[in-house]
N, C-alpha and C positions, 0 to 999 in steps of 0.2 A: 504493500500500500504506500511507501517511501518512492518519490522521485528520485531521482538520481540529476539533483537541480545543481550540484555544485555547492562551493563554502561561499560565503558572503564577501569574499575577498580576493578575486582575480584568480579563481580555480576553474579548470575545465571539463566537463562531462565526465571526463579518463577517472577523475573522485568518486564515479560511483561505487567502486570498488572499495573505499573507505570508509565510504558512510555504509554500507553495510557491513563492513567492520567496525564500524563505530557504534553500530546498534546491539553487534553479538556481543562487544566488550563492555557495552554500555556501563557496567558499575563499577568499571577501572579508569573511569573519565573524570577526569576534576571538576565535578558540579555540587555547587551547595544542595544542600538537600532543604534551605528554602527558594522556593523562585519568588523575587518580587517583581511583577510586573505593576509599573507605572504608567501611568494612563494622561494623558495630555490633556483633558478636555473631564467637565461635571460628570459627577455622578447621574446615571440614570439615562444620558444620551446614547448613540450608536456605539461608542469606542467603549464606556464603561461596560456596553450589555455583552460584547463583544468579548471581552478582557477574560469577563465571567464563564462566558461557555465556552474558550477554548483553554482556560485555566483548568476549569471544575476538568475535565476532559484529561489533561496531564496531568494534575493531584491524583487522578483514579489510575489512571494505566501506569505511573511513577512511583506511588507513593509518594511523592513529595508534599510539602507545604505549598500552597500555591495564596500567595498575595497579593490582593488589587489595590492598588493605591494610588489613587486620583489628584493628580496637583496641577490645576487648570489654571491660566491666569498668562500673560504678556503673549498672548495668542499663539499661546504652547511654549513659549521658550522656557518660562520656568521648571516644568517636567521635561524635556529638552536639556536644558544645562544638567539638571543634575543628576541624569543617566550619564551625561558624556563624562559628566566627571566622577561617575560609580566606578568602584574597583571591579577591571574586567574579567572577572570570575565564572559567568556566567549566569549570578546570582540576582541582578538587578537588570532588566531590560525595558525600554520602551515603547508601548505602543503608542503609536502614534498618526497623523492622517498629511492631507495637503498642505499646511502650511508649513511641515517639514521642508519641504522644498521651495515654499512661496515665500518664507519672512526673510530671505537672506537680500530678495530683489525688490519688498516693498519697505523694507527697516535699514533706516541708516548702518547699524552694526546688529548683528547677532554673536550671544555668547559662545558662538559652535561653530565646526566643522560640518557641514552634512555630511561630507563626503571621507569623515573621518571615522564615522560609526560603521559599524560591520552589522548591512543585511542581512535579516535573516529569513524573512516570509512575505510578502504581499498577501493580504490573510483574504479581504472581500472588499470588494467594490458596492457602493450605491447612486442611483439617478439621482438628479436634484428635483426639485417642484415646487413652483410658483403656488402656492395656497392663499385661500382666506376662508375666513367662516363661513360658517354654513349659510347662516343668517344676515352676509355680508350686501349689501345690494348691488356689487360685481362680479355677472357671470362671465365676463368675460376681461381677456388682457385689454381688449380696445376698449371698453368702458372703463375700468382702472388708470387708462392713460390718460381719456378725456378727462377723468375726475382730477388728476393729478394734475392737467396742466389748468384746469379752471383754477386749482386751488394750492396755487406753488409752496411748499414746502408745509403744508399741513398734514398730508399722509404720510405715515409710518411704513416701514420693513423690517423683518426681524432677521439677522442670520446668524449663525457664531462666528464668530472673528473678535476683531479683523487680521486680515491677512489669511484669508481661508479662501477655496474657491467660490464658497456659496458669496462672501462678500462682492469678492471681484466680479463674479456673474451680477450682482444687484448694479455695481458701480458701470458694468457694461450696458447692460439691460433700460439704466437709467439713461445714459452718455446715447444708446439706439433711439431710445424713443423721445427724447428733446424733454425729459422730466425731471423736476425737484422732489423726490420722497426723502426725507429724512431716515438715515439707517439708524438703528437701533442694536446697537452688540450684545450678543450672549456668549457666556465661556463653554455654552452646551447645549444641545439639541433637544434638553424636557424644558429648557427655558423657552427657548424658541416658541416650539408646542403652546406650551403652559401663556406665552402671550397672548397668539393671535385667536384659541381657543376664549381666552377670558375677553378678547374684544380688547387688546390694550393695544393692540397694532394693526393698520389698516391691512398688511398683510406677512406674507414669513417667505423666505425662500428655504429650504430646508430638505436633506434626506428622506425620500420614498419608505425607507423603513418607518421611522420616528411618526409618519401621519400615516400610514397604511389601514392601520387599524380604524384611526380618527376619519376618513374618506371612505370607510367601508360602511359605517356607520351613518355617514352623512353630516356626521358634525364641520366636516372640511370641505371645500370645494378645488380642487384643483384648478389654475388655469393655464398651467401651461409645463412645460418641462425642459430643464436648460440643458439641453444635450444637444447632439447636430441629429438622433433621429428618434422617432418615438418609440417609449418605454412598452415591451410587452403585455405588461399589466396592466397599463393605461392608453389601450389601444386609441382612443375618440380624443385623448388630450394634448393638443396641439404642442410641439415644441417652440421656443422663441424664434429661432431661425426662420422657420417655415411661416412666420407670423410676420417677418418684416426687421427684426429686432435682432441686429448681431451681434450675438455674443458668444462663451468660448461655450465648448463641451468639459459641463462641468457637471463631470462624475466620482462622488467621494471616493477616496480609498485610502484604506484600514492596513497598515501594515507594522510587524514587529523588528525592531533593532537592537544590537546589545553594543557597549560600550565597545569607543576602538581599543583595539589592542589585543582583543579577548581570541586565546586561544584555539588555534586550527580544531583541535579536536574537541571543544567545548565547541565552539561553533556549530561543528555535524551533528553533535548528538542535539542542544538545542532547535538544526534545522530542522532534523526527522524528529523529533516530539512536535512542531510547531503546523508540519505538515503532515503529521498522523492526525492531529487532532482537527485541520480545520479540514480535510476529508472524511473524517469518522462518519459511516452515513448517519448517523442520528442527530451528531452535527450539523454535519451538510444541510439534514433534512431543518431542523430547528433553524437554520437561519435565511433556509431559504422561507421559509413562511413568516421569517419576521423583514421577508424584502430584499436582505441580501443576496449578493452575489458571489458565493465563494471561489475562490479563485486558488490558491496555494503554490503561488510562484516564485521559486526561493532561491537564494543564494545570488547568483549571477545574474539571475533573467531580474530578480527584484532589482540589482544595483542598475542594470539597464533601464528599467524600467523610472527608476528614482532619477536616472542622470536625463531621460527622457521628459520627463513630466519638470525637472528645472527648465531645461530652455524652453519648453513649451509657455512656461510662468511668466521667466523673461522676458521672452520676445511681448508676450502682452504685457508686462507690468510697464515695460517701457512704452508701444506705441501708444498705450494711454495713459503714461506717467499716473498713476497709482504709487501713492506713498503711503503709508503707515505710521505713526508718531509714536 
């Protein structure tokens, strides 16, 4: 059930042969026997529920202690620094999402190296989606627009940030349609939620999981979805592109890292625990119903994939100067 994805640090395919030596040795590996994964972003959003099911998942098949612990706050950097500067044992790792790779191009300085932590998984991806209440009197993006420009800077948006893509997509979304909404930041996606549901915000840009349930219900309304094409689940709901409104494809994604420095063979056995479990099918299954997309792209394909989604950040945080304070 282990890939043969490579070590999180310029290994090639040819490793397969040691990660499966790394899983027959596995209790001659130098790993704490607690893991504490820290979580970038509030409790109770995509990242913490995330943390939970594929921890509970290695506590059981490990026996290890398995620890979630949430330190949200300078649009992740603070959970951010203080992985990078965890002693690289194996014992402290990051999960973490897109602003890993977006705050180095929309903040004057970041505490960190991105490219100095050692990948270890790409765990699951989610769509974004343009919501408001249920009860909101906009069914539509082009009614939200016209309200917006009759009523410049009285409408709200909710998203976590800033420096996230759900941000940058509002900041694009707004800069496409010639509009003043006022953004409003959360350090997490139950806040988000917990806004536009209580009516405190005109509307939220937000993770397909965190409202799946809330739109199934009818409490939400969708109007739109910021990707370049529409979401399977929400076949009838138009993307922004296709609406007139260019903005990027912005698709969360969830992935784990362990401090640099942290040894070749700690790394393999952390890869295969990280990719046993977000494959597990009961896993699998559980997260596909709560929206996500699991994915388990580890080692090299995730370093590519991380050095991918920088310049992707870049090239836009620059043509629309997008700053951060």
């Amino acid at each position: 059930m282990i890939c043969n994805l490579g070590t999180a640090r310029g290994l090639s395919a040819m490793l397969a042969l040691l990660l499966a030596a790394a899983l027959a040795t596995a209790p001659a590996l130098p790993q704490p026997r607690l893991l504490r994964i820290v979580v970038s972003f509030a409790a109770g959003g995509t990242a913490d529920t995330l943390a939970r099911l594929v921890g509970q998942d290695i506590a059981a098949a490990t026996g290890m202690a398995v620890v979630i612990e949430n330190r949200p706050g300078a649009g992740t950097a603070i959970a951010t620094e203080f992985v990078y500067r965890a002693a690289p044992d194996g014992g402290t790792l990051l999960l973490t999402a897109d602003p890993f790779v977006i705050n180095p191009s929309v903040r004057a300085s970041v505490p960190y190296d991105p490219f100095a932590f050692e990948p270890l998984c790409l765990l699951v991806t989610s769509p974004q989606v343009l919501v408001v209440n249920a009860e909101s009197p906009f069914k539509s993006v082009a009614s939200l627009v016209m309200a917006a420009k009759a009523r410049p800077g009285e409408l709200t948006y909710a998203a976590v940030g800033p420096g996230t893509s759900q941000h940058i997509a509002g900041v694009m979304f707004k800069r496409a349609a010639e509009i003043n909404m006022v953004y409003v930041p959360f350090t997490g996606g139950a806040g988000v939620v917990t806004s536009v549901l209580g009516g405190h915000v005109t509307a939220a840009l937000v993770n397909y999981n965190e409202v799946l349930g809330h739109i199934e219900v009818g409490k939400l309304r969708p109007l739109a979805v910021a990707s370049h094409s529409r979401f399977a689940e929400l076949p009838t709901v138009p993307t922004l592109n296709e609406l007139g409104y260019r903005t990027i494809d912005a698709t969360a994604w969830f992935g784990v890292l362990a401090p640099p420095r942290t040894p070749r063979e700690t790394l393999l056995l952390l890869i295969a625990q990280f990719k046993s479990a977000v494959t597990a099918p009961e896993v699998k299954s559980k997260l596909e119903s709560l929206g996500l997309h699991p994915v388990g792209a580890c080692g090299d394909e995730f370093d590519a994939y991380l050095r991918r989604q920088y310049d992707h950040y870049a090239r836009i945080v620059r043509e629309a100067n997008i700053r951060v304070e």
